[in-house]
One Martini backbone bead per residue (centre of mass of N, CA, C, O) as a GRO file, in nm:
protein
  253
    1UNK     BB    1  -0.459  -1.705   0.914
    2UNK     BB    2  -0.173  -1.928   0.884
    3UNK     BB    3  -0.041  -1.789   0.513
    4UNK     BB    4   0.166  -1.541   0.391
    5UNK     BB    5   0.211  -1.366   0.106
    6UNK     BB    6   0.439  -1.074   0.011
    7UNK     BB    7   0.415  -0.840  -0.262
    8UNK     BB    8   0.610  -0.672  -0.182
    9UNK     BB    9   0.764  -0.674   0.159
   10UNK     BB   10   0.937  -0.355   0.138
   11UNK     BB   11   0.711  -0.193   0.054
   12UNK     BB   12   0.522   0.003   0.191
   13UNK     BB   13   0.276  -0.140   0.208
   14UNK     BB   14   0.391  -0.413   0.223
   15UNK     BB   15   0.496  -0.402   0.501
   16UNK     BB   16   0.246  -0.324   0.654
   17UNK     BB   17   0.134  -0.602   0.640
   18UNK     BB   18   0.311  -0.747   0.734
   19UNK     BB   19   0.299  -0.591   1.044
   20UNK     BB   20   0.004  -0.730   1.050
   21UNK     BB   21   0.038  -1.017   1.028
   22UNK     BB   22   0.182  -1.054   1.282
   23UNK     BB   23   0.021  -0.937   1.480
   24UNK     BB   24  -0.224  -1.166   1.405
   25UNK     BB   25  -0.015  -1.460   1.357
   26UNK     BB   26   0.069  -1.508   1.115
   27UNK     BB   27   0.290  -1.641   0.834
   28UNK     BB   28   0.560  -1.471   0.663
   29UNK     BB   29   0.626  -1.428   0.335
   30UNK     BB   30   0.889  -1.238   0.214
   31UNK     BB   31   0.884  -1.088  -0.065
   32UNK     BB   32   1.225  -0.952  -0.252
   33UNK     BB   33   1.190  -0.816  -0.573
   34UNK     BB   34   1.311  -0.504  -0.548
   35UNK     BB   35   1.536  -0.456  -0.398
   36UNK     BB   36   1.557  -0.300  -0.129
   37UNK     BB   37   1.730   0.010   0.037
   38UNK     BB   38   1.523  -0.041   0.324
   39UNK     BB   39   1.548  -0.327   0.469
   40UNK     BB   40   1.711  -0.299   0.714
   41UNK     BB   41   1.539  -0.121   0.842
   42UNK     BB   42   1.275  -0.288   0.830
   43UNK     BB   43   1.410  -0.509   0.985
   44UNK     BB   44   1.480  -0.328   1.269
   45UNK     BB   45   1.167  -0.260   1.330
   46UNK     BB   46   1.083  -0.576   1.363
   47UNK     BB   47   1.267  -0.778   1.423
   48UNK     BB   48   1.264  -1.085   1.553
   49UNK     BB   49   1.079  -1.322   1.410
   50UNK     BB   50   0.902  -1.657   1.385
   51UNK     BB   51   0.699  -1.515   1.118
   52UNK     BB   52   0.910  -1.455   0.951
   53UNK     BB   53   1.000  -1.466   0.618
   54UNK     BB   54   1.267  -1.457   0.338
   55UNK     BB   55   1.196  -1.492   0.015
   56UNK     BB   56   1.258  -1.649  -0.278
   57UNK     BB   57   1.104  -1.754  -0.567
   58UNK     BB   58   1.228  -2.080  -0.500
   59UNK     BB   59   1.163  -2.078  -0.202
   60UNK     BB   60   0.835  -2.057  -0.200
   61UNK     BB   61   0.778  -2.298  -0.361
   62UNK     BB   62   0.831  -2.464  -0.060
   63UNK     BB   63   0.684  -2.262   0.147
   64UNK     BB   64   0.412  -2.299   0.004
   65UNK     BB   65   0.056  -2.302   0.093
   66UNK     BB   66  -0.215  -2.390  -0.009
   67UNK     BB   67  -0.364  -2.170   0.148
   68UNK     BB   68  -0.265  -1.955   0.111
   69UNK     BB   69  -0.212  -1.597   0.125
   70UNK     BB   70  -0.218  -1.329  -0.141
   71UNK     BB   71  -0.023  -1.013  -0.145
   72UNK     BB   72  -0.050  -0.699  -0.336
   73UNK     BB   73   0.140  -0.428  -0.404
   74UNK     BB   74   0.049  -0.216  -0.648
   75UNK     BB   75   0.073   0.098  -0.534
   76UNK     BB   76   0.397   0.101  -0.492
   77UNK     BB   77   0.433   0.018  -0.833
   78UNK     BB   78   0.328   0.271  -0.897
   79UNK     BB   79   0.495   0.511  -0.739
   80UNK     BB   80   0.757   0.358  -0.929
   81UNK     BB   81   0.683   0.302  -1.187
   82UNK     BB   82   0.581   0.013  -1.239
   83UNK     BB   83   0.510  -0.262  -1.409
   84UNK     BB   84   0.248  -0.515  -1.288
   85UNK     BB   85   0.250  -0.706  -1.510
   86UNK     BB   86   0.603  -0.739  -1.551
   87UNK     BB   87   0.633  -0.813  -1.245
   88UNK     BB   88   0.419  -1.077  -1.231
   89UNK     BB   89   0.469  -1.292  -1.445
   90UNK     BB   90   0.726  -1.445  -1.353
   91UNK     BB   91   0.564  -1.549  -1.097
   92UNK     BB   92   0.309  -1.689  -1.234
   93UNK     BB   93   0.516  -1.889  -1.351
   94UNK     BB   94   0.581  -1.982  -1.037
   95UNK     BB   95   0.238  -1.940  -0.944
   96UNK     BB   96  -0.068  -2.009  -0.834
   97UNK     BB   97  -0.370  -1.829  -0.830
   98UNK     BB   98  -0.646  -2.008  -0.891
   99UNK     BB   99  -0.657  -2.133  -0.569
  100UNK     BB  100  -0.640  -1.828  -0.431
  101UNK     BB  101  -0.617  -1.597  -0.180
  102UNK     BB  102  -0.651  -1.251  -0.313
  103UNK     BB  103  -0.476  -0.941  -0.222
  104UNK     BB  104  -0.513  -0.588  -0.358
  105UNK     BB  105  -0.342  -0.327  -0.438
  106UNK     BB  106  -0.467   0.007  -0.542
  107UNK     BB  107  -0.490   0.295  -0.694
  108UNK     BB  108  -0.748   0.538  -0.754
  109UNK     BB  109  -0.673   0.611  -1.048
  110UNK     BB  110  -0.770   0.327  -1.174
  111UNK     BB  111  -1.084   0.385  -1.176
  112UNK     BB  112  -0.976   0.588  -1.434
  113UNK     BB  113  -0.881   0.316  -1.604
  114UNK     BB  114  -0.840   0.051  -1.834
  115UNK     BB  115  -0.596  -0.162  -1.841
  116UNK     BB  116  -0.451  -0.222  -1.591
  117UNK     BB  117  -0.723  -0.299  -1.452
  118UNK     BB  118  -0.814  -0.530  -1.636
  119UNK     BB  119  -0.569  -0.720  -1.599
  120UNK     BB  120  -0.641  -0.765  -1.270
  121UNK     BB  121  -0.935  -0.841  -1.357
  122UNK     BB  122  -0.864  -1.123  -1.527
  123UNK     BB  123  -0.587  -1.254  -1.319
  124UNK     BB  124  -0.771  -1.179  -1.035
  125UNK     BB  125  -1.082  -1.233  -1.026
  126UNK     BB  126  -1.080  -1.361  -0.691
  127UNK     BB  127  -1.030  -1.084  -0.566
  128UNK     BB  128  -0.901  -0.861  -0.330
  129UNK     BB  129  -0.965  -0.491  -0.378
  130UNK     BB  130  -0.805  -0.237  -0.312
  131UNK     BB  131  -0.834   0.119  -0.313
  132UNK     BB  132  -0.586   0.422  -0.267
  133UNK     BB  133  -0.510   0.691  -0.171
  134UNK     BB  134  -0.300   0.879  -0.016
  135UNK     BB  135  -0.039   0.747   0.167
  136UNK     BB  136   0.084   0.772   0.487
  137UNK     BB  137   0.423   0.741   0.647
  138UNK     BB  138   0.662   0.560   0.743
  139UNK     BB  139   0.809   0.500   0.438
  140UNK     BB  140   0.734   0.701   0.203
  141UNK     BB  141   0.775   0.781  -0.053
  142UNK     BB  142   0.990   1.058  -0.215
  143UNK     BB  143   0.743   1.087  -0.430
  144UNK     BB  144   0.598   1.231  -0.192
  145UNK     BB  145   0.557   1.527  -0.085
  146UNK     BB  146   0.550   1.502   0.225
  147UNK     BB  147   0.841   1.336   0.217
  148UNK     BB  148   0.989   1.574   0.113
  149UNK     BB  149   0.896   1.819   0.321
  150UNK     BB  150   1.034   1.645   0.548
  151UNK     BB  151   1.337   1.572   0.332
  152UNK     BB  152   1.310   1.869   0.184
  153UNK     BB  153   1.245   2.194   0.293
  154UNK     BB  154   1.378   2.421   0.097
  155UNK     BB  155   1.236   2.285  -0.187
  156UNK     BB  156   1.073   2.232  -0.415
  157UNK     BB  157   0.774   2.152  -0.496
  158UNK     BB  158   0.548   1.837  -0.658
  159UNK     BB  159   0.273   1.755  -0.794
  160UNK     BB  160   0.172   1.462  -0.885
  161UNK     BB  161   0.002   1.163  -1.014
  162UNK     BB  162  -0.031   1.020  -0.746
  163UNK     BB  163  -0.188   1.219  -0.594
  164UNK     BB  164  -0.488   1.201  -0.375
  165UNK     BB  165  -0.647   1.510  -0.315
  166UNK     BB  166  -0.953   1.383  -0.203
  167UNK     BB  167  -0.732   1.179  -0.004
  168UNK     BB  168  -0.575   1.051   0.313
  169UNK     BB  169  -0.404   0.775   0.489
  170UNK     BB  170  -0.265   0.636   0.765
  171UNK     BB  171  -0.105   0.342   0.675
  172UNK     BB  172  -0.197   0.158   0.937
  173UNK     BB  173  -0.528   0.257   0.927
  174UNK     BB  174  -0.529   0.083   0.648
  175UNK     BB  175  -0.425  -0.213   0.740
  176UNK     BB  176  -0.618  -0.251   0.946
  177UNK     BB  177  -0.910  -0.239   0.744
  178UNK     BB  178  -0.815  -0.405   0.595
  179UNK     BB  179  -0.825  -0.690   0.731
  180UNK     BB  180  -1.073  -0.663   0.878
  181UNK     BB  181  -1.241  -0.697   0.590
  182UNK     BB  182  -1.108  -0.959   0.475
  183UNK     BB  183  -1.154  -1.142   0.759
  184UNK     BB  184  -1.491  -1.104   0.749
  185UNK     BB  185  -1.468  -1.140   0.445
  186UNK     BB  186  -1.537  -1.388   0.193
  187UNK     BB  187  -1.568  -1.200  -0.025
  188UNK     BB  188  -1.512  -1.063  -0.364
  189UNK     BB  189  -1.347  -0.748  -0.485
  190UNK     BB  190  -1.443  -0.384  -0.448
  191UNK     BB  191  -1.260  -0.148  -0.236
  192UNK     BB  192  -1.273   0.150  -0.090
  193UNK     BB  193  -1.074   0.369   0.105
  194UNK     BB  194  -1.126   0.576   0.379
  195UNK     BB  195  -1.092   0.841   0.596
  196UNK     BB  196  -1.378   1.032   0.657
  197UNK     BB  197  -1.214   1.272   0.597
  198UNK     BB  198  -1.239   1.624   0.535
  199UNK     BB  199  -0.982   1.706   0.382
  200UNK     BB  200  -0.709   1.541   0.458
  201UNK     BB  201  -0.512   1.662   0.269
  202UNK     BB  202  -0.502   1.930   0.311
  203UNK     BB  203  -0.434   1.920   0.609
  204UNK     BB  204  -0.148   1.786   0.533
  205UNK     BB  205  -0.057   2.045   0.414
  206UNK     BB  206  -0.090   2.269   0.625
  207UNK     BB  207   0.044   2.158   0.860
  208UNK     BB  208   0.351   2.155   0.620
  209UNK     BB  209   0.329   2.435   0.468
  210UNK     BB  210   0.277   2.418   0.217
  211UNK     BB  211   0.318   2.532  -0.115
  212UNK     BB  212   0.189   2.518  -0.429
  213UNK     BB  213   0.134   2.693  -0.580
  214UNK     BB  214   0.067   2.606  -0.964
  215UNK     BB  215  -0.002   2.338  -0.824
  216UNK     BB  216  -0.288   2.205  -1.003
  217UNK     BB  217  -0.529   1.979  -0.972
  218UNK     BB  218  -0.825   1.856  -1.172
  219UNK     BB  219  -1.045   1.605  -1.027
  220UNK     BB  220  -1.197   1.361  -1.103
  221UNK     BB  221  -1.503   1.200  -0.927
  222UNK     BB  222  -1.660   1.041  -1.146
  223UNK     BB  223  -1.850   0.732  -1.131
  224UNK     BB  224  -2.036   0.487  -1.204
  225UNK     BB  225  -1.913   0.219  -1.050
  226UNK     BB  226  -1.889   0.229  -0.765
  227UNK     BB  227  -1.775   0.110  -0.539
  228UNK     BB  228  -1.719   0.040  -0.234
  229UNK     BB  229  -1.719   0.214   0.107
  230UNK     BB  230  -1.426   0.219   0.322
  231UNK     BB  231  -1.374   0.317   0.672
  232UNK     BB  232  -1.204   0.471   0.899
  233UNK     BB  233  -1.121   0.401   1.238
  234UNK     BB  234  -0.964   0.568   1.471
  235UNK     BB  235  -0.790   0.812   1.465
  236UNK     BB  236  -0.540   0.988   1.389
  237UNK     BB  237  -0.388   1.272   1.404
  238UNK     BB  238  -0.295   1.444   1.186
  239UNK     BB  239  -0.033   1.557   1.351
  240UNK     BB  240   0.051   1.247   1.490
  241UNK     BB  241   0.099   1.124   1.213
  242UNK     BB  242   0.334   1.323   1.075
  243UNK     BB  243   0.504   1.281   1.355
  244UNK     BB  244   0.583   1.019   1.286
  245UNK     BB  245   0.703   1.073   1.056
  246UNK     BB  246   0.912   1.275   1.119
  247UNK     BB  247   1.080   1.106   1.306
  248UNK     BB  248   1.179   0.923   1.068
  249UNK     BB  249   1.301   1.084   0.955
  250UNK     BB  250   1.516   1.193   1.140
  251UNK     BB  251   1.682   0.891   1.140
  252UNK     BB  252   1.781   0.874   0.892
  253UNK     BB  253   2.071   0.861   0.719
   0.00000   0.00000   0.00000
């Protein structure tokens, strides 16, 4: 791959894709539509690299080569309450994605709703669908748990509609993960990734001695037409992979 643009490139999944494809030696279009508050962060966690450019909708439409291929981050646009069609709209309005190889990310609570599914699934019939169950590690946003209990230990915590407590993937592992089977697969469609790990939330729950009270969620997982799942391999251990979103906690302004 010798071209990709991530939407948005500051957002969580979104930044980790950025810093996976540069990894590869891909050439990074940055869009950064959400002006996010920790980019200048993410920029020096990066440093300068001659792969990286961060560009605005119209800087894009000029340095946007036709092979290039297009990521989406869907996943932290849950996570932030963005409406994923209302967000792309604009953008869709100024480039075309139907001769684009696009890979999107969406979470997996997705598989069990209709209309924003439909919808992306209409708008990007040809595309590589990732969903996500939760995700952590360093900048995870602090709507999730894991991030909350960490930044502010003493707080009373609760669990959200967000978090996908039948399992949990650590952010570099999951985008090593996509990555890798996008690189070798050309065909379309969706798959869900995995942690391979049995109670991987739960696990990461304990280790962080969270205390859950009646926050209780009762989860279907039952669905007709399951995608592939696809495993997560190598895993760092669940203590070592939160000690270091740990660590970035630790240095935040």
């Amino acid at each position: 791959m010798k071209q990709a643009v991530v939407i948005d490139g500051y957002s969580f999944v979104g930044f980790a894709t950025c810093k996976g494809l540069l990894e590869e030696g891909t050439e990074v279009l940055l869009l950064n539509s959400l002006k996010a508050d920790d980019a200048l962060e993410k920029q020096l966690s990066v440093g300068r690299n001659a792969n990286l450019t961060e560009v605005d909708i119209d800087s894009l439409n000029t340095l946007l080569e036709d092979e290039a291929t297009v990521f989406i981050d869907g996943y932290s646009l849950y996570i932030k309450d963005i409406n994923m069609e209302r967000f792309l709209v604009p953008i869709l309005d100024k480039i075309s994605f139907e001769k684009r190889k696009c890979v999107i990310t969406l979470p997996i609570q997705w598989l069990y709703t209709g209309h924003s599914k439909k919808w992306v699934q209409k708008t990007f019939s040809h595309a590589h669908i990732y969903y996500l169950p939760t995700v952590y590690g360093p900048f995870q946003p602090e709507e999730m748990l894991f991030q909350q209990k960490l930044m502010h230990n003493n707080h009373n915590k609760s669990v959200s509609e967000k978090e996908w407590r039948a399992d949990a993937v650590y952010i570099d592992e999951a985008i090593t993960c996509l990555l890798h089977d996008f690189l070798s697969n050309n065909k379309s469609g969706e798959k869900i990734i995995s942690s391979g790990i049995e109670n991987h939330w739960q696990q990461c729950v304990d280790y962080l001695q969270i205390n859950l009270g009646s926050h209780t969620v009762k989860e279907d997982n039952s669905l007709r037409d399951q995608p592939q799942t696809i495993h997560i391999n190598n895993h760092l251990s669940v203590e070592k992979a939160l000690s270091q979103q740990k660590r970035h906690v630790d240095i935040l302004p």
